[in-house]
C-alpha positions as CSV (number, residue, x, y, z in Angstrom):
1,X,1.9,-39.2,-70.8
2,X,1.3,-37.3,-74.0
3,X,4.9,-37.8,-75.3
4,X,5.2,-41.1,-74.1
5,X,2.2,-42.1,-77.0
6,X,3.5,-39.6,-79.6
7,X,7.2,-41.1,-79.0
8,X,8.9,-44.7,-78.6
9,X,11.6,-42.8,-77.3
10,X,10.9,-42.8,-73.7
11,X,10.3,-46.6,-74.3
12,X,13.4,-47.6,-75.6
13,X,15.5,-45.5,-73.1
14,X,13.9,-47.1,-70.0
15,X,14.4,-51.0,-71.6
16,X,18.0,-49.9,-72.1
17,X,18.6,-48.9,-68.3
18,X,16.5,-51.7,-67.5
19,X,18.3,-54.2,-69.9
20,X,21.9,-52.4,-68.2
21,X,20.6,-52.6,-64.4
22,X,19.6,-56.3,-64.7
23,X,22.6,-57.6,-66.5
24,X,24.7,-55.8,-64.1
25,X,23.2,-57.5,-61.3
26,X,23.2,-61.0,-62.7
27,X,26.8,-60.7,-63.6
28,X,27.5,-58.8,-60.9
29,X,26.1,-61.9,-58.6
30,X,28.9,-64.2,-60.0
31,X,31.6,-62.4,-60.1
32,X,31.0,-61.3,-56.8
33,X,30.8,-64.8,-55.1
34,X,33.1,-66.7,-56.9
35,X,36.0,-63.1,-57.5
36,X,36.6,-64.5,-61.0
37,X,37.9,-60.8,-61.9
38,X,40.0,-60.6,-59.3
39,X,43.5,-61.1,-60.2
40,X,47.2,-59.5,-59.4
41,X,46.2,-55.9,-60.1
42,X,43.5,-56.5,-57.6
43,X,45.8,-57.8,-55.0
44,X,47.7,-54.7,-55.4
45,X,44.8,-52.0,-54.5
46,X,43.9,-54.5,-51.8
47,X,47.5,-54.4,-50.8
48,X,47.6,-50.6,-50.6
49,X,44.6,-50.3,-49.0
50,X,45.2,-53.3,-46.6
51,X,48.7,-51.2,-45.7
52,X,46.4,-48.1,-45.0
53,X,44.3,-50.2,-42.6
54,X,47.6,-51.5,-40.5
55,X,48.9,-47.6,-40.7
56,X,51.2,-47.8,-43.6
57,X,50.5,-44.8,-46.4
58,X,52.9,-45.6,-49.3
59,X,55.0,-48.6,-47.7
60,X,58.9,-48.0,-48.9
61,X,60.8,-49.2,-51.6
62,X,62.0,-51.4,-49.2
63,X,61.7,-52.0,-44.9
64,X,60.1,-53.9,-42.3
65,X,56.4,-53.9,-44.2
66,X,58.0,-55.7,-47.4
67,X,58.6,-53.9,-51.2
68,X,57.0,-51.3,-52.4
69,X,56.8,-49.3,-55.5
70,X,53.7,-48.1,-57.4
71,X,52.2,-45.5,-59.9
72,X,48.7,-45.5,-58.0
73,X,47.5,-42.3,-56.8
74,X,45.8,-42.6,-52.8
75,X,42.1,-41.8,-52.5
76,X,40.7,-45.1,-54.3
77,X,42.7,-47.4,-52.0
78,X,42.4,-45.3,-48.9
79,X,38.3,-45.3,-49.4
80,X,38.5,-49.3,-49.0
81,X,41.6,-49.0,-46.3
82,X,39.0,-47.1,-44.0
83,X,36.6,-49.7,-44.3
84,X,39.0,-52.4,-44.1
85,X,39.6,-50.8,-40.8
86,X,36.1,-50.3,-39.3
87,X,36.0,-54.2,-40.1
88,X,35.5,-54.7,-43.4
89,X,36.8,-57.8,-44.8
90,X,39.5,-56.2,-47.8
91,X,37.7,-57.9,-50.9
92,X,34.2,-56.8,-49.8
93,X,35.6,-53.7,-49.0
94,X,37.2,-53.2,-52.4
95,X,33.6,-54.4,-54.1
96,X,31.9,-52.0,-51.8
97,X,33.8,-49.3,-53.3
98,X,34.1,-49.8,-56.4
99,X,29.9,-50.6,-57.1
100,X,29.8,-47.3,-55.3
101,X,31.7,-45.6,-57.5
102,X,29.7,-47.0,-60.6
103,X,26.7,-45.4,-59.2
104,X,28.0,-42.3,-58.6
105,X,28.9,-42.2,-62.2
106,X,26.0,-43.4,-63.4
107,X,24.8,-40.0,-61.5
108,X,27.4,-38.0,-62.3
109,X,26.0,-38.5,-66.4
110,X,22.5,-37.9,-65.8
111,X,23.4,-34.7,-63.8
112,X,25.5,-33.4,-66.4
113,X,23.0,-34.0,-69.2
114,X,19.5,-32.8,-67.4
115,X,21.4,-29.9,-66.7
116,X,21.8,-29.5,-70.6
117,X,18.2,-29.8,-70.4
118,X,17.8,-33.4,-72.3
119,X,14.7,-35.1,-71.3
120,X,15.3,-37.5,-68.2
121,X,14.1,-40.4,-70.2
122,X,17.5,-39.9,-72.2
123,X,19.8,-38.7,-69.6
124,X,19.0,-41.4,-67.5
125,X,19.3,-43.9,-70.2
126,X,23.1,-42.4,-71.0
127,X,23.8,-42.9,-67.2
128,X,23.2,-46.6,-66.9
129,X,24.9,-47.1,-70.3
130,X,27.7,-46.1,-69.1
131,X,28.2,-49.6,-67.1
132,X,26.6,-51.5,-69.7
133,X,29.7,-52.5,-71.6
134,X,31.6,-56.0,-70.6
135,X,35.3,-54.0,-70.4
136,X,33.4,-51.2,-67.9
137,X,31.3,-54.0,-65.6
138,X,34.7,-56.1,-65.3
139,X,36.5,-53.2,-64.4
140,X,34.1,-52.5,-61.5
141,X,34.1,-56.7,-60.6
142,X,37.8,-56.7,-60.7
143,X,37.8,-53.3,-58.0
144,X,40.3,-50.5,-60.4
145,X,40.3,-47.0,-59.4
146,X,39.2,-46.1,-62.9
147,X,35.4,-46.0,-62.7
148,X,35.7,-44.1,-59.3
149,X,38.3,-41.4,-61.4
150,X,35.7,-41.6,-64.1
151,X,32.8,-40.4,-62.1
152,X,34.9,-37.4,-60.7
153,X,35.8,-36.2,-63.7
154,X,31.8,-36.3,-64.9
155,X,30.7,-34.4,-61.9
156,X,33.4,-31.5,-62.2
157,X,32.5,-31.0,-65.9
158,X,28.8,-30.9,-64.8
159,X,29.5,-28.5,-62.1
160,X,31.7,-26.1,-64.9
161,X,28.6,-26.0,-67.0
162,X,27.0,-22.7,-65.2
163,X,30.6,-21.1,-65.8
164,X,29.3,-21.7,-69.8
165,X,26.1,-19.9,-69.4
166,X,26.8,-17.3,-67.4
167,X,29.0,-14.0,-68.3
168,X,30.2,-13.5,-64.4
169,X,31.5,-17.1,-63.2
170,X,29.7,-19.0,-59.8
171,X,32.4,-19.4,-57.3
172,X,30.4,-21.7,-55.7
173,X,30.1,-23.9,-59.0
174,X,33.7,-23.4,-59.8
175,X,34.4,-24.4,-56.4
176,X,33.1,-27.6,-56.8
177,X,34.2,-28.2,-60.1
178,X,37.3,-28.0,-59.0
179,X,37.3,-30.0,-55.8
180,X,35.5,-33.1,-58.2
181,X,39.1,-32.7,-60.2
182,X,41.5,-32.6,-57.4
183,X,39.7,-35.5,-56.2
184,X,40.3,-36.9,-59.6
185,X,43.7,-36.5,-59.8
186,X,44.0,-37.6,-56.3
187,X,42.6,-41.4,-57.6
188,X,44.6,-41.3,-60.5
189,X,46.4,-38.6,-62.3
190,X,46.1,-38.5,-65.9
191,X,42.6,-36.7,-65.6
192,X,44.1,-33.8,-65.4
193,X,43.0,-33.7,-68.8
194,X,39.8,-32.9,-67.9
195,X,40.3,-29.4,-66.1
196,X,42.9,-28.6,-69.0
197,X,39.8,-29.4,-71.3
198,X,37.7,-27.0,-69.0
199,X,39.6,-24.3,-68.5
200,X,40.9,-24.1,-72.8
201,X,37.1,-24.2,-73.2
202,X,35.7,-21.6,-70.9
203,X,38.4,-19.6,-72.5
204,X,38.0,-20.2,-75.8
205,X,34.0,-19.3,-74.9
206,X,35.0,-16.0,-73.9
207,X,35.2,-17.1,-70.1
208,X,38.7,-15.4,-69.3
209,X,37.7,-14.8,-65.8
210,X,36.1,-18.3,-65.0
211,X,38.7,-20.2,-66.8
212,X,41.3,-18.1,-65.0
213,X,39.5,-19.5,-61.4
214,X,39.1,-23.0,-62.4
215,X,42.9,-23.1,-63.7
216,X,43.9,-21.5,-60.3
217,X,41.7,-23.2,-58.0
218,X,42.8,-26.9,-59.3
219,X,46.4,-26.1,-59.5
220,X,46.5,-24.9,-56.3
221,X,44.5,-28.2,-55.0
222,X,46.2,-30.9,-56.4
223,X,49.7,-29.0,-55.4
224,X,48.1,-28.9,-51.9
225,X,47.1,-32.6,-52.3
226,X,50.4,-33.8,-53.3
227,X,52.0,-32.0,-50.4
228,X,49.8,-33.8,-48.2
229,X,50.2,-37.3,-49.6
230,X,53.8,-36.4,-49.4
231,X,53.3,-35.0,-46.0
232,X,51.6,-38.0,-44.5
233,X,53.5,-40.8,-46.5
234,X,57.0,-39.1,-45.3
235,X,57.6,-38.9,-48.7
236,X,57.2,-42.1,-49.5
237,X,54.4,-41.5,-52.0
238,X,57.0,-39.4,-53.7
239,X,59.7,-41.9,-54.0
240,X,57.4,-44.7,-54.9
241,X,56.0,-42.3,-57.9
242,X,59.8,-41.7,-59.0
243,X,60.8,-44.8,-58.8
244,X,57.8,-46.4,-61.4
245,X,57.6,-43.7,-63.6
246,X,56.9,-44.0,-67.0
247,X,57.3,-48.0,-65.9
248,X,60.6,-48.7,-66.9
249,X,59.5,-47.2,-70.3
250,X,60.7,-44.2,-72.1
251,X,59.2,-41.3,-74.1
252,X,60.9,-42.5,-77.0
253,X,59.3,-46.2,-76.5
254,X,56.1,-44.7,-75.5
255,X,56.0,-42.5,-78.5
256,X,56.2,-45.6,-81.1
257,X,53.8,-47.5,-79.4
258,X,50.9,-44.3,-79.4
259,X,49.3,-45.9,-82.2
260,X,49.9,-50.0,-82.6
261,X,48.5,-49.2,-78.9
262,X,45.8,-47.3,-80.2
263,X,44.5,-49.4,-82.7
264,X,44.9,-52.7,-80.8
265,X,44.2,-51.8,-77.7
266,X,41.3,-48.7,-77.9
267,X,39.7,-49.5,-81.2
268,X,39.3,-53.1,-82.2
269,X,38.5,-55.1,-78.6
270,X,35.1,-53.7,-78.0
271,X,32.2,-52.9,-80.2
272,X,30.4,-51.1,-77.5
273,X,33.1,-49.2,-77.3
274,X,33.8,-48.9,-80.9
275,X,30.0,-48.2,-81.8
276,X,30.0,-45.4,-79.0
277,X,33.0,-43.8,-80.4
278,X,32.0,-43.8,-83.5
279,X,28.5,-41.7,-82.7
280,X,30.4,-39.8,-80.5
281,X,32.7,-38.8,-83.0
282,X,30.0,-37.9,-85.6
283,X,28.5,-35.6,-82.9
284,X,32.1,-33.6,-81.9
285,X,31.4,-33.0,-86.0
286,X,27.8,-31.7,-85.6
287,X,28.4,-29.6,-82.9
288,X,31.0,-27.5,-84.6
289,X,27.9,-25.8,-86.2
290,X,26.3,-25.8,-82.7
291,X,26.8,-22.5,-80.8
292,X,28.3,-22.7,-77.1
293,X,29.8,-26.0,-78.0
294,X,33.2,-25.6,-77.1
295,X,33.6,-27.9,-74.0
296,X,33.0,-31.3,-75.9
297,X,34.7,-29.9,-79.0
298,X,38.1,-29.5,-76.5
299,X,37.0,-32.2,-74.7
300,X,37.0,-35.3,-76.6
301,X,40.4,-35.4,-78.1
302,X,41.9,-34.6,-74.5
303,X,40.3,-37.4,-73.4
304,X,40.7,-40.0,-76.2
305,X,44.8,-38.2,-76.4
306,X,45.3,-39.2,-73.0
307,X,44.0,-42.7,-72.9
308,X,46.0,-43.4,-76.0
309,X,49.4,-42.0,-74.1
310,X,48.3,-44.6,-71.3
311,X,48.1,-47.1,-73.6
312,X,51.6,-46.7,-75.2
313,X,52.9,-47.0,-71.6
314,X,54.0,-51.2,-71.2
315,X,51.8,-53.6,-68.8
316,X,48.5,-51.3,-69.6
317,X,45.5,-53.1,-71.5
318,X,42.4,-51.5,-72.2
319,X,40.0,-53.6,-70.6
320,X,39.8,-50.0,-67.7
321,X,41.6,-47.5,-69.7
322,X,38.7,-47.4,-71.8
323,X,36.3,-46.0,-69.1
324,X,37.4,-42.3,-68.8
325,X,37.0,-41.8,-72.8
326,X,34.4,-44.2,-73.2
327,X,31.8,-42.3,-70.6
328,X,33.1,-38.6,-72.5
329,X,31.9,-40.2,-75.6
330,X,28.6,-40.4,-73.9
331,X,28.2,-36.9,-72.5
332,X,29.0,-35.6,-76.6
333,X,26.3,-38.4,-77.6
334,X,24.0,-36.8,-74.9
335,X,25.2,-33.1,-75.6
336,X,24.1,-33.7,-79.8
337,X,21.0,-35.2,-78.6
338,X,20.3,-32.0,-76.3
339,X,21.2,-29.9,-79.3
340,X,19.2,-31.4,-81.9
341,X,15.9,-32.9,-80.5
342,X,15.0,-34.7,-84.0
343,X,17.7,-37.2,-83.2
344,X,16.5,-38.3,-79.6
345,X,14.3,-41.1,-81.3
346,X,17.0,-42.3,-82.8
347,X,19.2,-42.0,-80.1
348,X,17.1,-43.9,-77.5
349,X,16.9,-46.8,-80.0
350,X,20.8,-46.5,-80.4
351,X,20.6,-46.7,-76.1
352,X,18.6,-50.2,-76.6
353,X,21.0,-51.6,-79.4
354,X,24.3,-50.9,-77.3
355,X,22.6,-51.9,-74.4
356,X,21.5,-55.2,-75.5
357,X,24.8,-55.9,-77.5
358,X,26.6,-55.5,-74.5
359,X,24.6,-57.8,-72.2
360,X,25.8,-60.9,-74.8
361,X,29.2,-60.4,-73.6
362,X,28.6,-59.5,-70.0
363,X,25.9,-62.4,-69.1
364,X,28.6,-64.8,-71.0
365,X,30.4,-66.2,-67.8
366,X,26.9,-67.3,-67.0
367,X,25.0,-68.8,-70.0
368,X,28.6,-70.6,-71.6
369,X,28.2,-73.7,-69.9
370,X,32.4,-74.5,-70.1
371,X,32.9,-71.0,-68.9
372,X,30.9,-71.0,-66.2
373,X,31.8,-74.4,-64.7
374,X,35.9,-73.7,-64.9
375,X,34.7,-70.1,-63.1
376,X,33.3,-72.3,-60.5
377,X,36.1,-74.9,-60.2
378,X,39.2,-72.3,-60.0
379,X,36.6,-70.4,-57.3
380,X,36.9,-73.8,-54.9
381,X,40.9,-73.8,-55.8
382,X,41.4,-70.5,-54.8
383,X,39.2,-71.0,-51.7
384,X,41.3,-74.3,-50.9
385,X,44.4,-72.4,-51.6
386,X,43.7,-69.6,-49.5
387,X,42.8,-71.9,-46.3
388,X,46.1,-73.4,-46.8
389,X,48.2,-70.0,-46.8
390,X,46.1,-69.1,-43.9
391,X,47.9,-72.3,-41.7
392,X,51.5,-72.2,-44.3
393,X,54.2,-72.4,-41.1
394,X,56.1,-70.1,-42.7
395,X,56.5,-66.5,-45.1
396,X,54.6,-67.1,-49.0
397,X,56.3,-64.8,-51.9
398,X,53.0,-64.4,-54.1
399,X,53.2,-62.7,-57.2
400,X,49.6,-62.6,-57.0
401,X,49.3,-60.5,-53.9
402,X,45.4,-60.8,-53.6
403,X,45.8,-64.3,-52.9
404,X,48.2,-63.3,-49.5
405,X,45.2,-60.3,-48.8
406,X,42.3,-62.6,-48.7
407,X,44.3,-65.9,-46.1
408,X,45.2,-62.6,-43.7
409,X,48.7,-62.5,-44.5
410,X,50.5,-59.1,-45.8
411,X,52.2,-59.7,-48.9
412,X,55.9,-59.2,-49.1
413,X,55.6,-58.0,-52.3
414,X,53.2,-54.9,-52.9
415,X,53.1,-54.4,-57.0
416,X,55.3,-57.4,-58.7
417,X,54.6,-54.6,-61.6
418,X,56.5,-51.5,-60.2
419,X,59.2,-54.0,-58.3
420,X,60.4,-55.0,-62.0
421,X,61.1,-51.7,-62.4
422,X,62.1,-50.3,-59.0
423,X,65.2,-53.4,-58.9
424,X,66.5,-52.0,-62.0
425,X,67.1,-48.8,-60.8
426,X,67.7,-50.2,-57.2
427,X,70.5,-52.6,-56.8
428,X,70.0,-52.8,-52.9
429,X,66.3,-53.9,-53.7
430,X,67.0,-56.9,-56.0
431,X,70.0,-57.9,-53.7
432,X,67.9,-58.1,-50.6
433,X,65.0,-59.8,-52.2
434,X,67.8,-62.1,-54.0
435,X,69.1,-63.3,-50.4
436,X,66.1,-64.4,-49.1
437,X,65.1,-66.3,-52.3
438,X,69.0,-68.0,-52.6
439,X,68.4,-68.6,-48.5
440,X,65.0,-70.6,-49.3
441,X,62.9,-68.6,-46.1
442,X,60.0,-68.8,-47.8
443,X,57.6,-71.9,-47.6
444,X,56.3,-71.3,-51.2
445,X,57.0,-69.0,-54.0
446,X,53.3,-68.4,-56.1
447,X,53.8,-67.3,-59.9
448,X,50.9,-66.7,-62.6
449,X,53.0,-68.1,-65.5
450,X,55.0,-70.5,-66.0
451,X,58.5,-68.9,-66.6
452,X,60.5,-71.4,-68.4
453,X,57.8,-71.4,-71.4
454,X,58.3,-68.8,-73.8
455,X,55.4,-66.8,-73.0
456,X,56.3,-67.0,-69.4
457,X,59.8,-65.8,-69.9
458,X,58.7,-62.4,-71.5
459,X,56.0,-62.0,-69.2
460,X,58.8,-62.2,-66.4
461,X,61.3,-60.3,-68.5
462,X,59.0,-57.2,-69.3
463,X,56.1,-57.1,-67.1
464,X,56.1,-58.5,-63.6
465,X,59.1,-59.2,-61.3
466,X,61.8,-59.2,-63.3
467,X,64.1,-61.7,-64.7
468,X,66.8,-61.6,-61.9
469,X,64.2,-62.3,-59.2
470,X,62.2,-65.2,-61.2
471,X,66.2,-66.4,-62.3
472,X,66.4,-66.9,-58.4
473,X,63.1,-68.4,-57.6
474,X,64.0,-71.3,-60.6
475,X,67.8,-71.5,-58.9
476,X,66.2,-72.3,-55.4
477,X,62.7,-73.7,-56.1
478,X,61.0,-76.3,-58.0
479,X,57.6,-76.7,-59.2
480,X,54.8,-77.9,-56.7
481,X,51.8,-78.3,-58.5
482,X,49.0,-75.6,-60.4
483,X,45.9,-74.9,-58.4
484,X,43.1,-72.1,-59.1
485,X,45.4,-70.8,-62.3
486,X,48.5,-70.3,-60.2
487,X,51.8,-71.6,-60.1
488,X,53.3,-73.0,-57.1
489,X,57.2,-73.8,-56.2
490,X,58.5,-75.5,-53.1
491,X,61.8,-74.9,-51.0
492,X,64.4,-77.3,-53.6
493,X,66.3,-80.0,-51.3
494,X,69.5,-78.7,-49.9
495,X,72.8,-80.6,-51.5
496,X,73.5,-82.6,-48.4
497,X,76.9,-81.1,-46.5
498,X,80.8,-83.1,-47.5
């Protein structure tokens, strides 16, 4: 009680997680009734995971279950495919998750920094900031693997930590360091960065032996884990992987957009994020005079290098790219708060401004008037539209697959993304999608944009379904109306027979 009257810091760290919880559960409340987040990347985790629920791991490129094609790694979707099949309905399977997952990273961060030994006032108040920000609150409402992969990576470097402190490594710890990373990998693969981070750190600390085990240990698991997705997908995980790689990009492409992608897409859409960064990065400066600081030193520009390669890779936004190197920024800030105790006042002030900055953007969908009310009308569009695909007579090509998931129906087409990609390396794929369009089967085609504006014609051309496919859905359909934001084209009237 004593520090509590000496110190407003304790204060001002409990109204930030209290500002963070409640704004998260207001916004939260919304998004969750009326699935304004939810959107065509969306449809494709529920897609994946709805597969895993009918027995499909990794549909093919193309079969009897539809198109397939995608760069998403297996445990994120398979977590909501197992409660999809003990009954879950898909979308409140996918929410399930991915709220889960934000609590376990909320977790994973105060774990990590009480076992620095920063007062639980503080760690506590870094945990629930790390879902105060609008880009990492939408990325849980609109269910992304990204939060989930987050969390893993926090709790294996919290379990490397004893590897730090002690000169003959825990196996135990290591252990579990490394299973958090595997696990990591398994949900999506570029933080692999993190164990790289580890292991260059334990060694650089004079750890040979531990970073030695960790490096071993995770190499070995994630080889065993992609043998087993291989194994159980009948290498279909494999092919799919292959087949979107480096989607439709090159190294050469992805090397000029590093930094316009950077700048645009890391730096200047979010002043949390920005204002996080930017303490962050003072503190990776302050700790190079710390001793035994060498895991954030390493750690930070792994993490912020890899976003920043994701990034540069085309149809990738940061709105939940920013989550991995948005919550390392918080274990440096809570790391320089742990190493110098004069700047915890300041620091749990810093919690409250962020906190309350954020909660502008995030409680915006439900104090703008406009906003809210067109959230609410597309909501009873989409409900209208879904009813009606639930009775359509016939097969519906969504682009929006989430849409298909949510009537019952399996969507034809898995990741309109990757199937850009996959028909230009497969002709067979674009020729059999290309029949079915030119022999009108389906009862409605569903697009997001309007392809014959010019926005819409790049969208198609470099980002989702291709050119040649949306060519053949303008040859053999024609507009039918717009209804909750989407596109809809009916069967065009034959030519009638000489």
């Amino acid at each position: 009680m004593q520090q509590w009257r000496r110190s407003p810091g304790p204060t001002l760290a409990v109204l930030a997680a209290a500002v963070v919880g409640s704004v998260l559960a207001a916004h939260a409340w919304q998004a969750v009734i009326t699935g304004s987040y939810l959107d065509v990347v969306t449809g494709v985790w529920l897609t994946l995971a709805d597969d895993v629920a009918h027995g499909v791991f990794y549909r093919g490129l193309i079969g009897p279950d539809g198109y397939g094609g995608t760069r998403y790694f297996p445990l994120f979707f398979s977590s909501i495919g197992a409660l999809v099949r003990l009954g879950a309905p898909p979308v409140a399977a996918g929410f399930a998750v991915s709220l889960a997952s934000g609590v376990l990273l909320a977790l994973g961060l105060r774990r990590f920094l009480l076992r620095l030994g920063l007062p639980e006032h503080l760690a506590a108040g870094l945990g629930a900031l790390s879902l105060a920000p609008q880009f990492v609150q939408q990325t849980l409402l609109a269910i992304r693997s990204d939060v989930l992969a987050a969390a893993l990576v926090v709790w294996g470097l919290a379990w490397t930590l004893p590897a730090f402190e002690h000169e003959r490594p825990q196996r135990g710890a290591l252990r579990a360091a490394a299973l958090c990373f595997v696990l990591a990998a398994a949900t999506k693969a570029t933080t692999l960065y993190a164990p790289g981070a580890a292991v260059l750190a334990l060694a650089w600390s004079g750890r040979a032996r531990a970073s030695a085990r960790l490096g071993a240990t995770v190499g070995i698991g994630v080889a065993l884990m992609l043998a087993l997705v291989s194994f159980v997908s009948d290498g279909r995980a494999i092919e799919s992987w292959q087949a979107s790689a480096l989607a439709g990009s090159s190294l050469a492409e992805m090397a000029r957009n590093l930094v316009p992608a950077l700048v645009s897409e890391a730096l200047k859409p979010s002043r949390a994020f920005t204002a996080v960064f930017s303490v962050a990065a003072a503190a990776w400066l302050a700790l190079w005079r710390a001793p035994s600081a060498a895991l954030p030193l390493v750690l930070l520009p792994a993490a912020f290098g890899a976003t920043s390669v994701v990034l540069s890779s085309p149809g990738t936004i940061y709105t939940n790219q920013l989550v991995e190197v948005y919550a390392v920024c918080l274990l440096l800030v809570g790391w320089a708060l742990a190493r110098f105790p004069r700047w915890r006042t300041a620091g749990a002030a810093f919690l409250l401004v962020v906190a309350l900055g954020s909660a502008a953007s995030c409680l915006k969908p439900l104090w703008d008037r406009q906003l809210r009310e067109r959230t609410w009308r597309l909501h009873g569009e989409r409900e209208a539209l879904v009813e009606a695909l639930r009775s359509s007579p016939g097969p519906v090509l969504s682009e929006s697959p989430e849409v298909l998931i949510m009537a019952g129906q399996r969507p034809l087409v898995m990741d309109p993304f990757s199937l850009r990609v996959v028909t230009r390396r497969r002709a067979d794929v674009l020729a059999d999608l290309a029949s079915r369009l030119d022999g009108r089967v389906f009862t409605h085609v569903i697009l997001t944009v309007d392809p014959e504006s010019p926005r819409g014609r790049g969208w198609y051309a470099n980002s989702n379904l291709g050119w040649p496919v949306v060519s053949r859905i303008l040859a053999n359909y024609e507009p039918a109306g717009v209804t909750a934001g989407l596109r809809l084209y009916a069967p065009r009237a034959r030519a009638p027979e000489p």
